[in-house]
Backbone as a ProteinNet text record, in pm:
[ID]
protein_1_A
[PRIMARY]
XXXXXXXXXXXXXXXXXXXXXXXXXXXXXXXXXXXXXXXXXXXXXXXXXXXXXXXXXXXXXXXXXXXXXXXXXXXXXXXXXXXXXXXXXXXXXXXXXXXXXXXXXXXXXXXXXXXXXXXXX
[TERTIARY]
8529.9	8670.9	8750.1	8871.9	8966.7	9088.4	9151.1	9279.1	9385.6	9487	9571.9	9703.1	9752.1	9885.4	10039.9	10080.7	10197.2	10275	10384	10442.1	10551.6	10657	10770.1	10905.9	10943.7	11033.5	11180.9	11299	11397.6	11529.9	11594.9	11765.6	11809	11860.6	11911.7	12013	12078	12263.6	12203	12297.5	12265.8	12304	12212.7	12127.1	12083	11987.1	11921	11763.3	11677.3	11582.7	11469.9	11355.5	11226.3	11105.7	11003.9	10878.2	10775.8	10744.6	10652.2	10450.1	10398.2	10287.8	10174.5	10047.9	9938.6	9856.9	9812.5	9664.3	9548	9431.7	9336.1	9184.6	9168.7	9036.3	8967.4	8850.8	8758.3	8614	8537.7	8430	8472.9	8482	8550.1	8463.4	8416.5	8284.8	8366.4	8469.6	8561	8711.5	8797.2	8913	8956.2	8987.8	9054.7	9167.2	9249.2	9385.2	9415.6	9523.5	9671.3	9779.8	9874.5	9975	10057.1	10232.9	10333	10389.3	10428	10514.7	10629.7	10740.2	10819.9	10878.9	10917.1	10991.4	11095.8	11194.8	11365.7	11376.1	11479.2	11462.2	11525	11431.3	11475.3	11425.5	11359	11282	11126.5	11050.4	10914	10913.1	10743.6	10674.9	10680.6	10727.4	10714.6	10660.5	10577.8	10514.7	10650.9	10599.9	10706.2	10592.6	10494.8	10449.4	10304.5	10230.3	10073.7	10004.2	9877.2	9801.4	9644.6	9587.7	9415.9	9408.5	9249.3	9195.8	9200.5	9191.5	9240	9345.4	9446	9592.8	9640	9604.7	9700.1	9813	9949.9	10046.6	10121.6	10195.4	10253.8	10421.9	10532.6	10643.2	10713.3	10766.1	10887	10942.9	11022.9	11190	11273.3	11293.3	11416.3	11401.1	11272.9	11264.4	11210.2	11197.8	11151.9	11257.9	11186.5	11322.9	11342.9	11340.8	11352.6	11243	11134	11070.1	10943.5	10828.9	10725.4	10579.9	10496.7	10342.1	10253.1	10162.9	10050.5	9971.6	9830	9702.7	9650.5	9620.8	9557.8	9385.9	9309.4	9184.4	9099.6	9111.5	8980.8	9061.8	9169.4	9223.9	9252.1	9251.4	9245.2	9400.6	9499.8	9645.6	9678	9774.3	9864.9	10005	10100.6	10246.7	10322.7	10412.4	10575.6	10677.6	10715.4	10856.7	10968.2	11082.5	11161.4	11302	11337.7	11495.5	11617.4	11719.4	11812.1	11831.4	11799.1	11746.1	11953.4	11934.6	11979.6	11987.7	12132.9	12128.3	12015.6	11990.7	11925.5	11755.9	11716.3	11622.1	11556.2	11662.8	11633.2	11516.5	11445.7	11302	11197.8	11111.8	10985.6	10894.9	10842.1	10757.6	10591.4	10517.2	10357.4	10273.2	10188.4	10068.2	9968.7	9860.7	9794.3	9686.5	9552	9397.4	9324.5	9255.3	9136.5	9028.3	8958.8	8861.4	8734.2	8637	8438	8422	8323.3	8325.8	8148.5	8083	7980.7	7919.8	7779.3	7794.9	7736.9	7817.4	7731.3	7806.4	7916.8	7968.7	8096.5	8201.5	8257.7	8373.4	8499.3	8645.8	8652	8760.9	8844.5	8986.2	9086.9	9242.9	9288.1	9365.5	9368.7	9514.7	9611.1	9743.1	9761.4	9904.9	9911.6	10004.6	10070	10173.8	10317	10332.6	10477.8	10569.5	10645.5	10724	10877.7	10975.1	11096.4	11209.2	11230.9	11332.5	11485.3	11589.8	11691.3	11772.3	11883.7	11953.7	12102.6	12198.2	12318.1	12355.8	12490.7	12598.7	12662.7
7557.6	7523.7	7641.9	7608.2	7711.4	7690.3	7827.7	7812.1	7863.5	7871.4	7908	7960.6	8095	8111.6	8107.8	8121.3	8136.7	8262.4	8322.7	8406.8	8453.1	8478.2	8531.6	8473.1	8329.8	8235.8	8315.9	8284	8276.7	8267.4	8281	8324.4	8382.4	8372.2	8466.4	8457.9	8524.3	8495.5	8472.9	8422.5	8383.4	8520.4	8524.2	8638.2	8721.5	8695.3	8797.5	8756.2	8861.4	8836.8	8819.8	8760.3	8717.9	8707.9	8780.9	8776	8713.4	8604.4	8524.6	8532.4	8557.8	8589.2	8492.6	8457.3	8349.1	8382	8411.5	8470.2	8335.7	8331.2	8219.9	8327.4	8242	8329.7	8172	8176.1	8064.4	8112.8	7972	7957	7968	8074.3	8098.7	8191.3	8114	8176.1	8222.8	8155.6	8191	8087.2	8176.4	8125.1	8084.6	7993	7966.3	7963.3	7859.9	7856.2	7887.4	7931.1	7942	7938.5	7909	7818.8	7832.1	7811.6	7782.1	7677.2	7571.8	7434.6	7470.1	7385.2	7389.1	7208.2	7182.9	7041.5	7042.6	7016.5	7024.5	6861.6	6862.7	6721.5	6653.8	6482.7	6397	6377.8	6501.6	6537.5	6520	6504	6503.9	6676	6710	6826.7	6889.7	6999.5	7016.6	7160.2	7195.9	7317	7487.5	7515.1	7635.7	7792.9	7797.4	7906.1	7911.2	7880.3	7907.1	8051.3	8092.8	8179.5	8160.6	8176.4	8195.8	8328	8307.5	8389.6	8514	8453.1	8579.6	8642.5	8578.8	8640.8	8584.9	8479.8	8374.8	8289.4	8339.6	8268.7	8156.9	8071.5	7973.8	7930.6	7896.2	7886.7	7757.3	7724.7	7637.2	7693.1	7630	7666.9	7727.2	7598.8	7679.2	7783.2	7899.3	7999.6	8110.3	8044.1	8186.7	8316.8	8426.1	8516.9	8603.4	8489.2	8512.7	8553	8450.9	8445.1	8522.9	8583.7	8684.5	8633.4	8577.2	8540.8	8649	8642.9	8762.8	8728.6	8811.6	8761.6	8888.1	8904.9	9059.3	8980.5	9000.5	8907.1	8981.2	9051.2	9139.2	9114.6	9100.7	9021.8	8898.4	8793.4	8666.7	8641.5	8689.6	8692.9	8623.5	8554.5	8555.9	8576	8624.6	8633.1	8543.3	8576.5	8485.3	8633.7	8678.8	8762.7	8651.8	8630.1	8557.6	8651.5	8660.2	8703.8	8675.8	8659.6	8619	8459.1	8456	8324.9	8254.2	8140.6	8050.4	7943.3	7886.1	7759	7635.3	7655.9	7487.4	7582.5	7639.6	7757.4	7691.5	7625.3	7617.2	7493.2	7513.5	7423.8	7488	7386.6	7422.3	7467.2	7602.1	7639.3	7633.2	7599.8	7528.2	7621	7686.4	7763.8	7669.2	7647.8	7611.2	7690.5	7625.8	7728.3	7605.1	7613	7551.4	7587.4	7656	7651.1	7642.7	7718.2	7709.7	7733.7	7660.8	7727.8	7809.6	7741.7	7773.8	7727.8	7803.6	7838.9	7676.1	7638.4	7451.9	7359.3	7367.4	7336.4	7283.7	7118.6	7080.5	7174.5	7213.4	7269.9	7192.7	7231.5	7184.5	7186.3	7157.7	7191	7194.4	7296.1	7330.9	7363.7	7333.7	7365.4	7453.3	7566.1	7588.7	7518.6	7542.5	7496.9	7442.7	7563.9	7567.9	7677.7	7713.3	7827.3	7811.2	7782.7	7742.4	7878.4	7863.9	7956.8	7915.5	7947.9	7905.2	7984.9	7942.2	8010.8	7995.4	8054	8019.6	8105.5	8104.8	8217.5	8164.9
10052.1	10062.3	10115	10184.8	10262.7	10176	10131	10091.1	10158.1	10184	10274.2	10165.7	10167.3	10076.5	10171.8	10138	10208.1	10119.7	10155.4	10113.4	10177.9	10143.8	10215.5	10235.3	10204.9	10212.4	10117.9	10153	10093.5	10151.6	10080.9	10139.5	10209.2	10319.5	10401.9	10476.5	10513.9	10571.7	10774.5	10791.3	10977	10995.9	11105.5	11177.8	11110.5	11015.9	10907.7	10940	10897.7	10893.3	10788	10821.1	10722	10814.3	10704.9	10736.5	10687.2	10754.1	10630.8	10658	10523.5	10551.3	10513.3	10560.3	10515.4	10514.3	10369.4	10338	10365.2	10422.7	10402	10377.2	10279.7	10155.2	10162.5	10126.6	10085.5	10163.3	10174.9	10277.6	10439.3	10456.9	10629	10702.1	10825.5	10914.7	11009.9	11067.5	11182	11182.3	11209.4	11251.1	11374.7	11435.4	11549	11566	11575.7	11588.7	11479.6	11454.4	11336	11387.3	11266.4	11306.3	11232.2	11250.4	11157.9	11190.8	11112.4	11123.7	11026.4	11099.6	10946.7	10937.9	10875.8	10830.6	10775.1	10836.4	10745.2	10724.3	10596.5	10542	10648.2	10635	10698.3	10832.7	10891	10989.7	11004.3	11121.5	11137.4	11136.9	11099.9	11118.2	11239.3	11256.4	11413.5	11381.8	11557.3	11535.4	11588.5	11519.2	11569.2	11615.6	11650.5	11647.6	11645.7	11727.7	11762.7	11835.7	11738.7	11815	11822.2	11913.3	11909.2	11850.4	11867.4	11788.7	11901	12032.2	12110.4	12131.7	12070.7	12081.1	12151.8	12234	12270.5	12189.8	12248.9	12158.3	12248.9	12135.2	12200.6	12105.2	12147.9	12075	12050.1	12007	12037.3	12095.2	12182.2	12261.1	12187	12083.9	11987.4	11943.2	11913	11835.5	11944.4	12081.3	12153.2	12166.5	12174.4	12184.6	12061.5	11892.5	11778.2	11737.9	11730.5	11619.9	11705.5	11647.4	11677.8	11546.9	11621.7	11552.9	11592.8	11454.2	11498.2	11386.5	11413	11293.9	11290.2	11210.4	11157.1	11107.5	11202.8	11224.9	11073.2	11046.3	10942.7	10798.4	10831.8	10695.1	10650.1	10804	10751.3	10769.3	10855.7	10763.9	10930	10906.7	10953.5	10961.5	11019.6	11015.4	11123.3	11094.5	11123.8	11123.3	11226.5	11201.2	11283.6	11176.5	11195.9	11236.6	11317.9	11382.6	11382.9	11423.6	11418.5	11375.2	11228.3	11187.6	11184.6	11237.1	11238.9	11140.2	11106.5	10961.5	11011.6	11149.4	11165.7	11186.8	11141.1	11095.5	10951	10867.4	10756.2	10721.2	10680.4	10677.9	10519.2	10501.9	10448.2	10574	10536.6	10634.8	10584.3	10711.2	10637	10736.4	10687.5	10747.3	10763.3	10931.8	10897.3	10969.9	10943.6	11045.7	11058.8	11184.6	11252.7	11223.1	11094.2	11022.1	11045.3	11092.5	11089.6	10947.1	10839.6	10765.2	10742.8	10897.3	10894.9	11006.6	11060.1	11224.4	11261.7	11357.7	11359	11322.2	11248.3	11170.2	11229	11205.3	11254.7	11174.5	11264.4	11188.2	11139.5	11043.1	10954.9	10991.5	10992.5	10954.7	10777.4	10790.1	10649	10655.7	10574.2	10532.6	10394.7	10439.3	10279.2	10249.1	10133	10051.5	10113.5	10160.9	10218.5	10164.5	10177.3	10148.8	10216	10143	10185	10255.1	10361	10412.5	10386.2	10388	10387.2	10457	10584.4	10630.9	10625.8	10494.7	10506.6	10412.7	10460.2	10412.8	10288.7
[MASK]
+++++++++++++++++++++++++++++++++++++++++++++++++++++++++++++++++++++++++++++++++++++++++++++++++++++++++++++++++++++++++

């Protein structure tokens, strides 16, 4: 099994910043993609922030400019540096990984929890 943490969510005034972090520990042979989504109520899941394992990244529109993804490969981590965060910013944010958990072996997708940001004064 893959677990995924999240860490880093909270309060913050417009144009302030947050760094949110995703530990994944378990049965893990290799990582591929990772990922941040977020979901504000009333809304579908949308992706905000993709990287390979090569460091290929990818953004939303709305957050290019702001927001900054990266994976620290020997730790398993991923990050989120969030920028000049914005009220329509405000979401549950969801880590996820594309998962080997063994060589041969079909991925997985794996989500963490979520971790709530909030952007308002």
């Amino acid at each position: 099994q893959v677990q995924l943490v999240e860490s880093g969510g909270g309060l913050v005034q417009p144009g302030g910043s947050l760094r949110l972090s995703c530990a994944a520990s378990g049965s893990i042979f290799s990582i591929d993609y990772r990922g941040w989504y977020r979901q504000a109520p009333g809304k579908e899941r949308e992706s905000v922030a993709v990287i390979s394992s090569g460091g290929s990244t990818k953004y939303a529109d709305s957050v290019k400019g702001r927001f900054t993804i990266s994976r620290d490969n020997a730790e398993n981590t991923v990050y989120l540096q969030m920028n000049s965060l914005k009220p329509e910013d405000t979401a549950v944010y969801y880590c996820n990984a594309v998962v080997a958990t063994a060589w041969g072996t079909p991925r997985g997708s794996y989500w963490g929890q979520g971790t709530q940001v909030t952007v308002s004064s």
